[in-house]
C-alpha positions as a printed Julia matrix, in Angstrom:
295×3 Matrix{Float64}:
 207.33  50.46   15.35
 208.75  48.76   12.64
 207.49  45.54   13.6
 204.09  46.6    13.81
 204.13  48.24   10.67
 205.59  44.84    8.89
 202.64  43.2    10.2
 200.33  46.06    9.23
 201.83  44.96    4.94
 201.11  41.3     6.0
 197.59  41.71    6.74
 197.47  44.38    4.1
 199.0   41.73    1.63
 196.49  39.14    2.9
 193.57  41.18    2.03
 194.91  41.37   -1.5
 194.72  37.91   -1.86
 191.3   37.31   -0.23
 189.71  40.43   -2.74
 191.2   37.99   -6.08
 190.06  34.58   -4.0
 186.47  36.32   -3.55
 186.14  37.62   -7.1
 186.78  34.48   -8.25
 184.4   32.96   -6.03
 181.95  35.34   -6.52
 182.3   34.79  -10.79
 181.34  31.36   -9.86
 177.94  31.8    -8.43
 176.79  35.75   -9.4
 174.62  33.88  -11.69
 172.77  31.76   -9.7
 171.82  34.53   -7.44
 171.01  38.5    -7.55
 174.11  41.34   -7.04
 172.47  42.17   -4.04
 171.31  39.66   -2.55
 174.73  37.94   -2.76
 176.62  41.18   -1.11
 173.87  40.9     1.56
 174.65  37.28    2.32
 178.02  38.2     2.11
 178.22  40.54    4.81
 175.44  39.24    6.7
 177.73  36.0     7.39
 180.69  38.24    8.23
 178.77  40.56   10.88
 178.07  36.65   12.62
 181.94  35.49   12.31
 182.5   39.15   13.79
 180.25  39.04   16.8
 182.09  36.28   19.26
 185.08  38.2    19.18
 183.34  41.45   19.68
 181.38  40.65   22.48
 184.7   39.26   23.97
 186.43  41.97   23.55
 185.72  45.55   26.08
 182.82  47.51   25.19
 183.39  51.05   23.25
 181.4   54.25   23.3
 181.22  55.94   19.73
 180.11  59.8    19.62
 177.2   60.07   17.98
 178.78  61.77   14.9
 181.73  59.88   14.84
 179.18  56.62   14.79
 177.12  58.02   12.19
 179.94  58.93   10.14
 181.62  55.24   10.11
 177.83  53.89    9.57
 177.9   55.73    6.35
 181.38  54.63    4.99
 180.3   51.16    6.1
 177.47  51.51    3.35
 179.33  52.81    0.92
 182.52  50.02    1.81
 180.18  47.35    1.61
 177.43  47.94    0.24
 177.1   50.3    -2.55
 180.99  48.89   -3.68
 180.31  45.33   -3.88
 176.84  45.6    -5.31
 178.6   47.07   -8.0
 181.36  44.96   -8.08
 179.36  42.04   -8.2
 177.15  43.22  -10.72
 180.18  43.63  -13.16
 181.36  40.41  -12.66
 177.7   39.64  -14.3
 180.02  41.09  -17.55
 183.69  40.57  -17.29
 185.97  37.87  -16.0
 187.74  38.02  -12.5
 190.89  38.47  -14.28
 189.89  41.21  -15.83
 187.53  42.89  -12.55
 190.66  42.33  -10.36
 192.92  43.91  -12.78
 190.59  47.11  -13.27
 189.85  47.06   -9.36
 193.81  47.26   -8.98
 193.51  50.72   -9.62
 192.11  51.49   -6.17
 195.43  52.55   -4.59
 195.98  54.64   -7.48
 192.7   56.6    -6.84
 193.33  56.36   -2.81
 196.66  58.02   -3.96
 195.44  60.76   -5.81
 192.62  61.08   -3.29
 195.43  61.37   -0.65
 197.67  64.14   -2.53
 194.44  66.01   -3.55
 193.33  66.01    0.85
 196.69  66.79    1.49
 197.44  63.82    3.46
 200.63  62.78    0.94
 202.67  64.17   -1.67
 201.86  63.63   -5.67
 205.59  63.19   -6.91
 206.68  62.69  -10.63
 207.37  58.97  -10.06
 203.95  58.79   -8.45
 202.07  60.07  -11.87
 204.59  57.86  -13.48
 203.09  55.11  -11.63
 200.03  55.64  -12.48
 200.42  56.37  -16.17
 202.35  52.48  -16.36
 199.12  51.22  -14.6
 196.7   52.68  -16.67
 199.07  50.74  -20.01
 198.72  47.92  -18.4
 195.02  47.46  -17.41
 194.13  49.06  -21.12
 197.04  46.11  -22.79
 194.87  43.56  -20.57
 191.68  44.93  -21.45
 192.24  45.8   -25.1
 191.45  41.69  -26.12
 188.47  41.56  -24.7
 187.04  45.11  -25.42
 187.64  44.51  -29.08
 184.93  41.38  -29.5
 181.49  42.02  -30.57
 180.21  41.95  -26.89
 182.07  45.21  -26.26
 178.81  46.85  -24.7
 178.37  44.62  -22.01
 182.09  44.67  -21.16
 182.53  48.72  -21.21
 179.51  48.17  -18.61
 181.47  45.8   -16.67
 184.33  48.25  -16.63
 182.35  51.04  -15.38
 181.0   48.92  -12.8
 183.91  48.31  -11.33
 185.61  51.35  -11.73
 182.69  52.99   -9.69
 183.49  50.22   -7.18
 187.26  51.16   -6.83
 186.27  54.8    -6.32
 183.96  53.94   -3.16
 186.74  52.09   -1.4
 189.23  54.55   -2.03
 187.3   57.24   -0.99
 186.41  55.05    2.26
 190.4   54.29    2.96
 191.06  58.18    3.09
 188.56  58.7     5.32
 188.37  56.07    8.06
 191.67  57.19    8.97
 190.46  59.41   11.74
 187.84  56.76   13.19
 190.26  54.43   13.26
 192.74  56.69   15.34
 190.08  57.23   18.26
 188.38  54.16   18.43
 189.39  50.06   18.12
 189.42  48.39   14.93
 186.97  45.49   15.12
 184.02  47.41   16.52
 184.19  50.33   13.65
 184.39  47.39   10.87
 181.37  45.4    13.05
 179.21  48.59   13.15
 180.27  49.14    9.04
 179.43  45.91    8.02
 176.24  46.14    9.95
 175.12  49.43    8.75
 175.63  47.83    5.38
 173.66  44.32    5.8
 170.59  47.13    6.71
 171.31  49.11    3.51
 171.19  45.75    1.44
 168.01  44.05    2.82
 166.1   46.96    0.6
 167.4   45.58   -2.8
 167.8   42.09   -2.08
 164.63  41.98   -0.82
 163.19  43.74   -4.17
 165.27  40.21   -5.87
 162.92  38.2    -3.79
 165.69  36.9    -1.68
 163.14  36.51    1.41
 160.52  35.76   -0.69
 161.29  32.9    -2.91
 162.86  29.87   -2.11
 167.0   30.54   -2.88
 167.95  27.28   -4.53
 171.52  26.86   -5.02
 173.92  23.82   -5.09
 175.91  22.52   -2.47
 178.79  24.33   -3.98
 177.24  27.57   -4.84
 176.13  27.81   -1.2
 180.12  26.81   -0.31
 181.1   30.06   -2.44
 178.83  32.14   -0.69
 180.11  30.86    2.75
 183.58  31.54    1.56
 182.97  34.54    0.93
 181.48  35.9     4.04
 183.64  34.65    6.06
 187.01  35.78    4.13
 185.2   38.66    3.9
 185.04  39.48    7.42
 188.32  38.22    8.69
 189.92  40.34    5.44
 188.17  43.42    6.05
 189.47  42.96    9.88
 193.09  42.66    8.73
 192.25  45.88    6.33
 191.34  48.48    9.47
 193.52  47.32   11.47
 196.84  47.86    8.19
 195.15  51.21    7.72
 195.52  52.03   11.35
 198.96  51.61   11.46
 200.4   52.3     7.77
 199.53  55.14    5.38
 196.52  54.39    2.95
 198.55  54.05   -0.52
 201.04  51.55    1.25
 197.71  49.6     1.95
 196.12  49.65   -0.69
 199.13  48.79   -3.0
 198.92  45.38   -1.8
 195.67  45.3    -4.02
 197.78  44.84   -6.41
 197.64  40.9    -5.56
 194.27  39.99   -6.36
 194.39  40.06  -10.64
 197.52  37.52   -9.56
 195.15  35.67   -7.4
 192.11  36.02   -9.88
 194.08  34.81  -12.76
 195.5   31.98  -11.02
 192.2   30.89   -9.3
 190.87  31.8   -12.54
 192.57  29.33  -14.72
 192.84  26.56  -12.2
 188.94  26.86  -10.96
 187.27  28.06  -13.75
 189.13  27.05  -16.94
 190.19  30.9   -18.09
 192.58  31.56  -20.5
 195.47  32.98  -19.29
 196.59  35.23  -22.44
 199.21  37.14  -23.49
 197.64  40.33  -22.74
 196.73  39.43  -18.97
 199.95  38.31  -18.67
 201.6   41.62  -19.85
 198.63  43.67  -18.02
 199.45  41.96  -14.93
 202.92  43.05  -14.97
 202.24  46.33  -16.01
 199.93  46.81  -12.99
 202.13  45.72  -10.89
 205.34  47.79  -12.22
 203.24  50.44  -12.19
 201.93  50.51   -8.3
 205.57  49.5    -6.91
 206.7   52.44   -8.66
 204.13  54.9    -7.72
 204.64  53.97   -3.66
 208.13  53.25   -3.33
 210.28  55.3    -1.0
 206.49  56.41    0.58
 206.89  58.42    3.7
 204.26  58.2     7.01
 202.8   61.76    7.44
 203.74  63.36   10.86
């Protein structure tokens, strides 16, 4: 049991680091191409690294309901939350999107307590207050410039993003109890590549010609193909662990971002990241340490 759960915080911790790799990546080329049209790509090119393995693998039978119901998360998962996600990256650094998207086990833990599923301690709201300090010390620098508008856009945007996938990580639980773990993410990332063919088509993405570099069509590839071997590795940690011990691991993308960030894309790496980034992650290791499974 122990074992499995170990392995459940690898994958978990693995998924951090692909969500900073694929902000980065996503910074890169989010201008050469529309928000949605992008997460379509995106997800389109995971469904296809998804399918060998699936049709390997023994068939399932989803209740109607139950089908419907992970069909609807999967829209939400992937497409409503990275159409917003990538549309703030339009306005604010990786660095700074990873660092605000961080707070997603925070929400998933409040989302928890407020279900019922776990307990909302004093070192919990602790947690979460340190978090909040350090994603405002990070932010604070580049809220304070005379683009403020467009980066208090950004920071909506992915706020609103982080709410979708904790509100998804609460409640796949149950689906993910009765049924396997790569056909519920297959049928959730094909439920959203329907949902985004409406706007990316409205960006002309089968209409005009998509003309991108060599390496802006590398990104994209990236991308959808971390994308579906991370989101994999994400179902199958919140099958066997408790949401907030998944979701914790988030905490490694703003490292990843700001690394990729500076190497990649010639970012600064200031002061204030630096001191956000530690405050982020003080906070989240002390708002789900000593975390116990539910029964």
């Amino acid at each position: 049991m122990r074992r499995r759960e170990a392995l459940a915080l690898m994958a978990a911790a693995a998924t951090g680091v692909q969500v900073g790799a694929a902000m980065v990546a996503t910074r890169f080329v989010v201008q050469e191409i529309g928000p949605a049209s992008l997460a379509f790509l995106r997800y389109a090119i995971a469904v296809l690294c998804l399918v060998p393995p699936l049709l390997m693998s023994a068939r399932v039978r989803f209740a109607v309901r139950d089908l419907l119901v992970v069909m609807g998360l999967g829209i939400v998962q992937f497409g409503i939350l990275i159409a917003l996600l990538n549309l703030g990256l339009r306005f604010i650094p990786p660095t700074r999107a990873a660092l605000l998207f961080s707070t997603f086990p925070l929400m998933t833990m409040i989302i928890a307590a407020v279900s019922g599923r776990e307990n909302l301690s004093g070192t919990k709201v602790a947690g979460v207050v340190l978090t909040i300090i350090g994603v405002g010390v990070a932010l604070g620098e580049g809220l304070a410039v005379q683009s403020a508008t467009g980066e208090w856009l950004g920071v909506l945007l992915v706020l609103s993003a982080a709410l979708c996938g904790a509100l998804c990580s609460v409640l796949y639980r149950p689906y993910l109890a009765r049924y396997p773990t790569l056909p519920v993410g297959a049928w959730a990332m094909l439920a959203s590549v329907v949902f985004l063919a409406g706007p990316a088509g409205v960006e002309g993405l089968f209409t005009q010609e998509l003309r991108l570099a060599s390496s802006a069509w590398g990104a994209v590839l990236f991308i959808g193909v971390s994308s579906g071997v991370g989101y994999v590795l994400w179902l199958w940690a919140l099958k066997h662990t408790t949401p907030t011990r998944v979701t914790v691991f988030l905490s490694l993308s703003p490292i990843t971002a700001a690394l990729l960030g500076v190497w990649l894309l010639g970012e600064p790496l200031t002061p204030g990241v630096l001191l956000g980034l530690a405050g982020v992650a003080a906070g989240l290791w002390l708002a789900t340490r000593h975390q116990r499974s539910p029964r």
